[in-house]
ZAMARGU-4260 file (C-alpha; in steps of 0.2 Angstrom, whole numbers, plus 5000, padded with zeros to 4 digits):
<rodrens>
0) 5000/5000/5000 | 5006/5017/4996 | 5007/5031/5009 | 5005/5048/5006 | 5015/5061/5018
5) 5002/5074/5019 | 5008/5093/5016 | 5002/5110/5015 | 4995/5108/4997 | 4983/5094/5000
10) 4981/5092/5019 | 4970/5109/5029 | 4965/5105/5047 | 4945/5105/5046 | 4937/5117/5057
15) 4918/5125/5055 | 4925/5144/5057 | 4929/5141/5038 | 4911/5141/5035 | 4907/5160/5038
20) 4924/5164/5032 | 4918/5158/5016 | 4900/5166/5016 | 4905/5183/5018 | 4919/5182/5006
25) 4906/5174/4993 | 4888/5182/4999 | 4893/5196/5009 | 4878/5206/5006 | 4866/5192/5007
30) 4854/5192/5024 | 4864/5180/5036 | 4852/5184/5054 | 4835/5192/5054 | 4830/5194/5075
35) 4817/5207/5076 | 4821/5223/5071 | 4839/5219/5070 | 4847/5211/5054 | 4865/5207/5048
40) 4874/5205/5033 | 4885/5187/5032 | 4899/5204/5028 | 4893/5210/5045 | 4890/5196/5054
45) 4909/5188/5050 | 4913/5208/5058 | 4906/5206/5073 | 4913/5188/5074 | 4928/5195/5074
50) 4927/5211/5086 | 4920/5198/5099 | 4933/5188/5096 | 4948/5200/5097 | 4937/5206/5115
55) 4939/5190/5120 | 4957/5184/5114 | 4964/5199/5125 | 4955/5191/5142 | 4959/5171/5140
60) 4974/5159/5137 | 4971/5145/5121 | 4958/5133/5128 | 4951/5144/5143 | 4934/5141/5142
65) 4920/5153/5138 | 4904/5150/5145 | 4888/5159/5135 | 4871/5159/5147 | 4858/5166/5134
70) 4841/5160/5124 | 4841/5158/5106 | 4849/5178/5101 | 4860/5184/5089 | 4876/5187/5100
75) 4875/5168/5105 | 4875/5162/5087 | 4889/5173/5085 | 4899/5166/5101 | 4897/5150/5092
80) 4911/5159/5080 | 4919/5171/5089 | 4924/5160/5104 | 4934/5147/5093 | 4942/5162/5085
85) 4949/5168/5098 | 4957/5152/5105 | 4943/5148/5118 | 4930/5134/5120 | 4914/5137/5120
90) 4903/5131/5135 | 4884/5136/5129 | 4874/5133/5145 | 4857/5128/5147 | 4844/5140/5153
95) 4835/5131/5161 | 4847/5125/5176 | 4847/5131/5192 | 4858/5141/5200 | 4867/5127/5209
100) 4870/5117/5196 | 4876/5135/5185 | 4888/5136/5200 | 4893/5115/5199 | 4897/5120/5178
105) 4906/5136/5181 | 4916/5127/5195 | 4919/5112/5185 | 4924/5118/5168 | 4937/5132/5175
110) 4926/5146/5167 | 4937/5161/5161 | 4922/5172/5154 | 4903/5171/5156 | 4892/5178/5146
115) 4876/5182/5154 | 4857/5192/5145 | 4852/5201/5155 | 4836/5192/5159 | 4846/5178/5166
120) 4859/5189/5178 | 4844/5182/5192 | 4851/5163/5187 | 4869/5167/5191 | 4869/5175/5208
125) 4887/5179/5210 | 4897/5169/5200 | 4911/5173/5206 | 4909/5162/5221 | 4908/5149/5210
130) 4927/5151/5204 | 4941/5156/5208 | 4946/5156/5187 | 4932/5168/5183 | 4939/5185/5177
135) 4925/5191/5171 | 4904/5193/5171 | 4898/5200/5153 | 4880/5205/5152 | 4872/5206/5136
140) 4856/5220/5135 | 4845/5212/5121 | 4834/5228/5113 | 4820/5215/5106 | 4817/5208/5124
145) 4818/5228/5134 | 4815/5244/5122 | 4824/5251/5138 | 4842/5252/5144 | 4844/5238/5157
150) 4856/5242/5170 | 4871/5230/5171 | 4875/5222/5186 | 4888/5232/5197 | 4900/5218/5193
155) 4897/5216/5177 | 4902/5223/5161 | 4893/5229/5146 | 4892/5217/5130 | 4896/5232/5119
160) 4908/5241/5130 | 4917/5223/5133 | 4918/5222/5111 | 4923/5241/5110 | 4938/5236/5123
165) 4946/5224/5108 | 4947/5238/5096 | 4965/5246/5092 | 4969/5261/5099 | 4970/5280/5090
170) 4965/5273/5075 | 4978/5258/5073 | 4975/5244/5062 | 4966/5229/5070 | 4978/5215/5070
175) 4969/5201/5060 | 4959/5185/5066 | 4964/5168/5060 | 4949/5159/5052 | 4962/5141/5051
180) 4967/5131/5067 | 4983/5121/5067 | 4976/5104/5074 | 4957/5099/5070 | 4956/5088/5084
185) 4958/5105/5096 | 4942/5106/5109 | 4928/5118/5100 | 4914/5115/5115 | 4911/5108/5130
190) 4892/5105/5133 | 4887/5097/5149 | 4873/5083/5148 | 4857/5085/5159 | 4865/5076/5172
195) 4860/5058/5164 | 4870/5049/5180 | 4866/5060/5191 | 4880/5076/5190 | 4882/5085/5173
200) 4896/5079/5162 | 4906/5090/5149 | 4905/5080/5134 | 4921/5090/5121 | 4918/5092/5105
205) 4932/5094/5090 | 4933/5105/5076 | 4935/5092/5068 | 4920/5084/5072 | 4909/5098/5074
210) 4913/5104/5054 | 4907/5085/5048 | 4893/5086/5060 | 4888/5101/5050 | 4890/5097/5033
215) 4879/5079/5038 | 4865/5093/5044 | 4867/5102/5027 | 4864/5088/5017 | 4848/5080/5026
220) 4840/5094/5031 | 4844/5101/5011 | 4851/5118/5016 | 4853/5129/5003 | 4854/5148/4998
225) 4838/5152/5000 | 4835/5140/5015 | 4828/5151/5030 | 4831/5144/5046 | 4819/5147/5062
230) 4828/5144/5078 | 4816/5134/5088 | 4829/5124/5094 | 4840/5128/5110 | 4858/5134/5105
235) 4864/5128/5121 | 4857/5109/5117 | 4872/5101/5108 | 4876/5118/5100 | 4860/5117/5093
240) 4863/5100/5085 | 4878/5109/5076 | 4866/5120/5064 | 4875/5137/5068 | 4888/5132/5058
245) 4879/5122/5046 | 4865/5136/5042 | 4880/5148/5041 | 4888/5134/5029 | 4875/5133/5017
250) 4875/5154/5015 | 4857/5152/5022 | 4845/5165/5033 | 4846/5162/5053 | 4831/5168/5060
255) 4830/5166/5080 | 4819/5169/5093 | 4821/5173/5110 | 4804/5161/5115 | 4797/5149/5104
260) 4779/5152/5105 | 4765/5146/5093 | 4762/5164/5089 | 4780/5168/5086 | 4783/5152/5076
265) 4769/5154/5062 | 4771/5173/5061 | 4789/5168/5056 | 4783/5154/5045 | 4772/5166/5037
270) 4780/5183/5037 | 4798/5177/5034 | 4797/5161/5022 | 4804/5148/5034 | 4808/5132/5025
275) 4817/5124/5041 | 4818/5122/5060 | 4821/5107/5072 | 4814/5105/5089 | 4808/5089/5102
280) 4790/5082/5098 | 4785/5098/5109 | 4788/5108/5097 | 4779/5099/5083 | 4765/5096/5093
285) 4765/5114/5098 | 4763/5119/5078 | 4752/5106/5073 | 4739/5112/5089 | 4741/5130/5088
290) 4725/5141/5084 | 4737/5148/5069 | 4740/5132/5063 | 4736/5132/5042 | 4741/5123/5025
295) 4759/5132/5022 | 4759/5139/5005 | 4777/5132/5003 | 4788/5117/5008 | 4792/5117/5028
300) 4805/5102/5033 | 4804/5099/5053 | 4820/5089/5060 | 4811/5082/5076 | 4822/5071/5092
305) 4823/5069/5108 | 4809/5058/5109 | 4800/5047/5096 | 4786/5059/5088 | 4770/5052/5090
310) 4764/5046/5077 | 4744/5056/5078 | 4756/5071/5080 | 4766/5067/5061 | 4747/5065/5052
315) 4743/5079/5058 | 4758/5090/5051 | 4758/5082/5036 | 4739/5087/5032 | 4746/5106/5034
320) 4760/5101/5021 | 4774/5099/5033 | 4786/5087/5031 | 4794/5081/5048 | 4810/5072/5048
325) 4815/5060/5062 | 4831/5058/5070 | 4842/5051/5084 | 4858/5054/5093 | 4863/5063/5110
330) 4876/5074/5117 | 4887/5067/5117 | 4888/5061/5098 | 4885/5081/5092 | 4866/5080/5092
335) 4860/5068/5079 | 4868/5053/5073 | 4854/5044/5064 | 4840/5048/5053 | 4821/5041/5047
340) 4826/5041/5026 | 4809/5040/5020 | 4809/5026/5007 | 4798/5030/4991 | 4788/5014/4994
345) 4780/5021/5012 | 4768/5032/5000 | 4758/5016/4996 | 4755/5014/5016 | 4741/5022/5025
350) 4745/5037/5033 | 4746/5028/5050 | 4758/5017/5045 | 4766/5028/5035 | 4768/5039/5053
355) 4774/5024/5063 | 4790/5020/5047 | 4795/5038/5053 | 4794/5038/5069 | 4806/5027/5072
360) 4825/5031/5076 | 4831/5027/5057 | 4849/5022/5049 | 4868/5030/5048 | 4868/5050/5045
365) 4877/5054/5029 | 4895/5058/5041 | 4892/5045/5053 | 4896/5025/5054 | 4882/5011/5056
370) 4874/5011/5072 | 4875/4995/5080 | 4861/4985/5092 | 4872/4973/5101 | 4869/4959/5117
375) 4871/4965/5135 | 4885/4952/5137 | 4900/4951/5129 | 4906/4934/5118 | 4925/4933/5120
380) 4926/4952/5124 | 4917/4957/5107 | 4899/4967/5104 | 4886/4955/5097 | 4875/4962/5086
385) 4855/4956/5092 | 4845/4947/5077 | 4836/4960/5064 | 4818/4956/5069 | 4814/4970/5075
390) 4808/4961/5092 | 4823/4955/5101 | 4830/4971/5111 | 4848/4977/5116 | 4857/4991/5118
395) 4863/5005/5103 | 4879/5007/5101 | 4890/5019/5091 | 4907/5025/5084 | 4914/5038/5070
400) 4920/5053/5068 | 4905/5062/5077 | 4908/5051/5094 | 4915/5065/5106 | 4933/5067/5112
405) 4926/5062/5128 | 4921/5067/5145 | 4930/5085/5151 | 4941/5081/5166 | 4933/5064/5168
410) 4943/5049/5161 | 4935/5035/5171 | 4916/5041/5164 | 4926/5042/5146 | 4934/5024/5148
415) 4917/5016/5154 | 4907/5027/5138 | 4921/5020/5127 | 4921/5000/5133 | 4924/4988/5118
420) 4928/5003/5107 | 4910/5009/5104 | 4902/5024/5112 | 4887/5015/5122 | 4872/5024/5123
425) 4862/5017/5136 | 4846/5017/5125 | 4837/4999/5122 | 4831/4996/5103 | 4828/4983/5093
430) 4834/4983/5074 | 4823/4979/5060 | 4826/4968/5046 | 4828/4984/5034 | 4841/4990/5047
435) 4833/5004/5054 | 4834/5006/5073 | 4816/5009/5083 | 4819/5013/5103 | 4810/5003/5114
440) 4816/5010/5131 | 4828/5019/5140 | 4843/5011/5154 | 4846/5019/5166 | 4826/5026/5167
445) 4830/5042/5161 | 4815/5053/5157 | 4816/5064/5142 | 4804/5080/5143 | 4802/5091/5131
450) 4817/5085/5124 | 4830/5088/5140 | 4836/5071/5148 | 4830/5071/5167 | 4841/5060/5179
455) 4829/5050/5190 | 4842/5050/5199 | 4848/5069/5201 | 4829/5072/5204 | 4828/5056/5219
460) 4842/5063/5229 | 4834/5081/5228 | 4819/5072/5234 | 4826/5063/5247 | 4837/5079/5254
465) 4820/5084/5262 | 4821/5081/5280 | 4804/5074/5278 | 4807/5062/5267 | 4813/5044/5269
470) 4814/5037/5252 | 4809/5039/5236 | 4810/5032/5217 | 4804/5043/5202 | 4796/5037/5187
475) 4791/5045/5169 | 4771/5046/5165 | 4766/5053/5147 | 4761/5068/5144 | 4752/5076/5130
480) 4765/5091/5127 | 4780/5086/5133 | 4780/5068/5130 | 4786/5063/5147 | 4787/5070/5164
485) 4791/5065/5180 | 4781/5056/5194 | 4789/5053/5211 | 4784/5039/5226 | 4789/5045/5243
490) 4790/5036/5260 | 4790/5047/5274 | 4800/5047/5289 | 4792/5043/5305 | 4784/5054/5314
495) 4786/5065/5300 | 4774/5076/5288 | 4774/5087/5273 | 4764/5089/5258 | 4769/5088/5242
500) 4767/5107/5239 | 4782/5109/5253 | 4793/5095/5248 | 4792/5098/5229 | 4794/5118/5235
505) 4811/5111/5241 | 4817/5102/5228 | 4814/5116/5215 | 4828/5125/5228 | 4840/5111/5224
510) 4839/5107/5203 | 4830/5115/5189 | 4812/5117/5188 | 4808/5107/5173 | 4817/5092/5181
515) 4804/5094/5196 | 4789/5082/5199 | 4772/5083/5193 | 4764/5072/5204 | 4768/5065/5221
520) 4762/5047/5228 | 4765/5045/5246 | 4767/5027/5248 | 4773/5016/5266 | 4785/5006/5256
525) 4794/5005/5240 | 4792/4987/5228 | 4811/4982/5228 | 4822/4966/5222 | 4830/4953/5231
530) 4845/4962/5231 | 4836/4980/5236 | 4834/4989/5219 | 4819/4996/5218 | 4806/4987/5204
535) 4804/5004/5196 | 4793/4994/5181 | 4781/4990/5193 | 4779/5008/5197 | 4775/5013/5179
540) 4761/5001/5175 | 4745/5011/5176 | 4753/5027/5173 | 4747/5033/5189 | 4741/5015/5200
545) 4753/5005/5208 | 4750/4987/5202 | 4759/4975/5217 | 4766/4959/5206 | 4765/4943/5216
550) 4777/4940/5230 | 4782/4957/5233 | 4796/4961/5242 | 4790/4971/5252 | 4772/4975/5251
555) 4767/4993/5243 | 4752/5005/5250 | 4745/5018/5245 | 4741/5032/5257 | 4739/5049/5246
560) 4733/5047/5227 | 4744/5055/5215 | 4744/5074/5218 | 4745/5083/5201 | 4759/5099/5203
565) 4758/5112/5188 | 4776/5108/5178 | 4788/5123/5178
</rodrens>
């Protein structure tokens, strides 16, 4: 076999900053962001790219991280650039946390900069306690969200007055910003799970990976030139499954909102020619029932995960001419890693069956290697694959180049993720005889709401941290919006009381309000194993009644019927 020794002339380090390098060299007066009444040029928004990027390279050291606290506006699309150009990772943090676990990420990735909007400052508290590596807080005023001036926090700096402190000097020439890296395997992002073990984990991604992510997102979701995309999905969620750089890629139209409300969505999808957005089946369900809901008058394409789209919800979008695409993957494989191809012959089905082909979790993205469905036990050390028959379950496993670099400052979780040299996902599935993988469950129990992974776990010792309470186990119920939410079962101490109402007001002190309860079952005793785990499958069935197999061990009683909580 020959080998090539790669040089400058045929081998360039991959990294997705070349993306808006290109666009505003080649479109620089095309429309890159339309956000209210706010628009950019790709021209200015490659500008302002690089103003926050020479802001920022002044404060930080190569591979400080940046962490970005903000809903879906334009300066965190332009962090998602302006961070990796000027050395930093980006760290785009979830809104919805609380301020504990804001603290725990800050604390735990060695945050350099955060940059707050202003709505959020409230979230934070004073970061600085968090960390000692914290130099400074930047708060961002967004004019769509207060007409007004907001006042910045008094340890806070300005967005604008931070950028204006990386100008040059009486005029001087700006010393230039490098679009290139010199190894694509450098950290572009940490983002931290939703705490699917119990404590959030930084799952690193590459520039490498991140720019093949994107050209996968290009090709299946068809972005194009005139493509206009709606930012219904979170930024901070995988980096928005990579589409910042893959909207910014295809030279096509960003279009975010700070809140994605049914009123919001279809006045875009009507006012500003939306052909694309992506979001969990909340979102799609969210369209589909909304009292604007219509026939578009041209194609929409909806990219849906996070949880399998019901299949009355896909009917119903596609009688409005919507064409909803299903895909799979997590965090830590850069957002989606599979997709639902539609085969030409599903037109002969009804449109029920044609909803249940798409609903299911699908075949290999166009940059990513086969998934596999393999055995729990290992033969001789090796994976075994489970029979296609699309009955016989086991778990999804997977490996390419859009598998992270691993856990951030976490070996042992990135040595247990990596076992048998595939990344294992912890998600049950059966494969089909045509080779597409359909979930069937989740290990681990983990409740995915509204497209955000919910630790049982994380949610049982917030729970149990009451001083009332003695034990607890939480399960998912369905939910019409959000697909799943969680259910708790709690043993009181002796002697003890407290309502739901106090104990859930607790635990909404200790993790984020989605992650919080809807309904409370006070119980004397929790069904458990021989060995003491709790038999969380006998707390499902029913979806809200206890069934007591036989034998139990020990017995269960119910005392309090479920006691339904508004969700946050």
């Amino acid at each position: 076999m020959t080998t090539i020794t790669p040089t400058s002339a045929n081998d360039a380090p991959l990294t997705p900053l070349r993306f808006l390098q290109r666009s505003a060299e080649v479109f620089p007066q095309k429309e890159a962001i339309v956000y209210g009444e706010r628009r950019w040029t790709y021209a200015q928004f490659a500008a302002e790219a690089e103003e926050l990027a020479r802001a920022i390279r002044a404060r930080i050291e190569p591979g400080d991280r940046v962490v970005v606290l903000a809903p879906n506006i334009p300066e965190m699309l332009i962090a998602h650039f302006a961070v990796p150009l000027a050395g930093g990772v980006l760290v785009a943090l979830n809104s919805r946390l609380s301020q504990r676990e804001i603290h725990h990420v800050l604390a735990h990735c060695g945050a350099r900069l955060l940059f707050v909007d202003s709505e959020l400052t409230g979230m934070v508290g004073d970061a600085f306690a968090a960390t000692d590596t914290l130099a400074a807080v930047i708060e961002i005023a967004d004019p769509e969200f207060a007409r007004t001036a907001v006042p910045v926090g008094p340890s806070h700096e300005s967005y604008t007055v931070f950028i204006e402190s990386g100008q040059p000097l009486h005029g001087a020439v700006a010393e230039p910003v490098r679009w290139t890296i010199d190894d694509e395997r450098t950290v572009i992002s940490i983002n931290y799970t939703s705490g699917t073990t119990g404590t959030p984990k930084g799952v690193m991604y590459t520039h490498r990976g991140a720019y093949l992510n994107a050209l996968g997102e290009v090709f299946h979701n068809s972005f194009g030139h005139d493509s206009v995309y709606l930012w219904t999905l979170p930024m901070f969620h995988c980096n928005g499954w990579c589409t910042p750089w893959a909207v910014t890629a295809a030279s096509s139209t960003h279009v975010p909102i700070r809140t994605v409300r049914p009123e919001a969505v279809w006045e875009a999808i009507d006012r500003l020619g939306i052909t694309n957005l992506c979001g969990a089946p909340t979102v799609c369900s969210m369209i589909a029932n909304a009292d604007e809901a219509h026939p578009v008058d041209r194609p929409l394409r909806i990219t849906t995960a996070g949880a399998p789209p019901s299949p009355t919800v896909i009917e119903q979008l596609e009688r409005l001419g919507i064409t909803v695409v299903h895909v799979y993957g997590l965090t830590e494989v850069y957002g989606p890693f599979t997709i639902c191809e539609y085969q030409s012959e599903w037109d002969l089905l009804s449109a029920a069956e044609r909803a249940e082909k798409v609903s299911r979790q699908g075949v290999a993205m166009i940059q990513a290697e086969a998934p596999r469905v393999v055995d729990a036990d290992l033969i001789d050390g090796d994976l075994v694959d489970v029979p296609r028959d699309g009955l016989t379950i086991g778990e999804i496993v997977l490996r390419g180049n859009n598998v992270m670099a691993g856990y951030f400052n976490d070996p042992s979780a990135t040595a247990e993720a990596f076992r048998g040299g595939w990344f294992h996902t912890g998600d049950l599935a059966v494969m089909h005889p045509d080779g597409y993988v359909e979930i069937k469950d989740r290990a681990k129990d983990i409740i995915i709401s509204g497209g955000e992974n919910i630790s049982t776990i994380e949610v049982e010792n917030a729970l149990v941290s009451h001083p009332a309470v003695l034990d607890a186990a939480v399960v998912g119920t369905p939910h019409p919006k959000w697909g799943e939410r969680p259910k708790a079962y709690i043993v009181l101490r002796e002697g003890h009381e407290a309502s739901a109402e106090q104990i859930l007001a607790h635990t909404r002190l200790m993790i984020a309000g989605f992650k919080v309860p809807d309904f409370v079952i006070f119980v004397n005793d929790l069904p458990r194993t021989a060995t003491g785990k709790i038999m969380k499958v006998t707390l499902r069935v029913g979806h809200g009644e206890v069934v007591v197999p036989a034998n139990p061990t020990p017995a269960i009683a119910l005392v309090v019927v479920a006691v339904p909580v508004a969700a946050a």
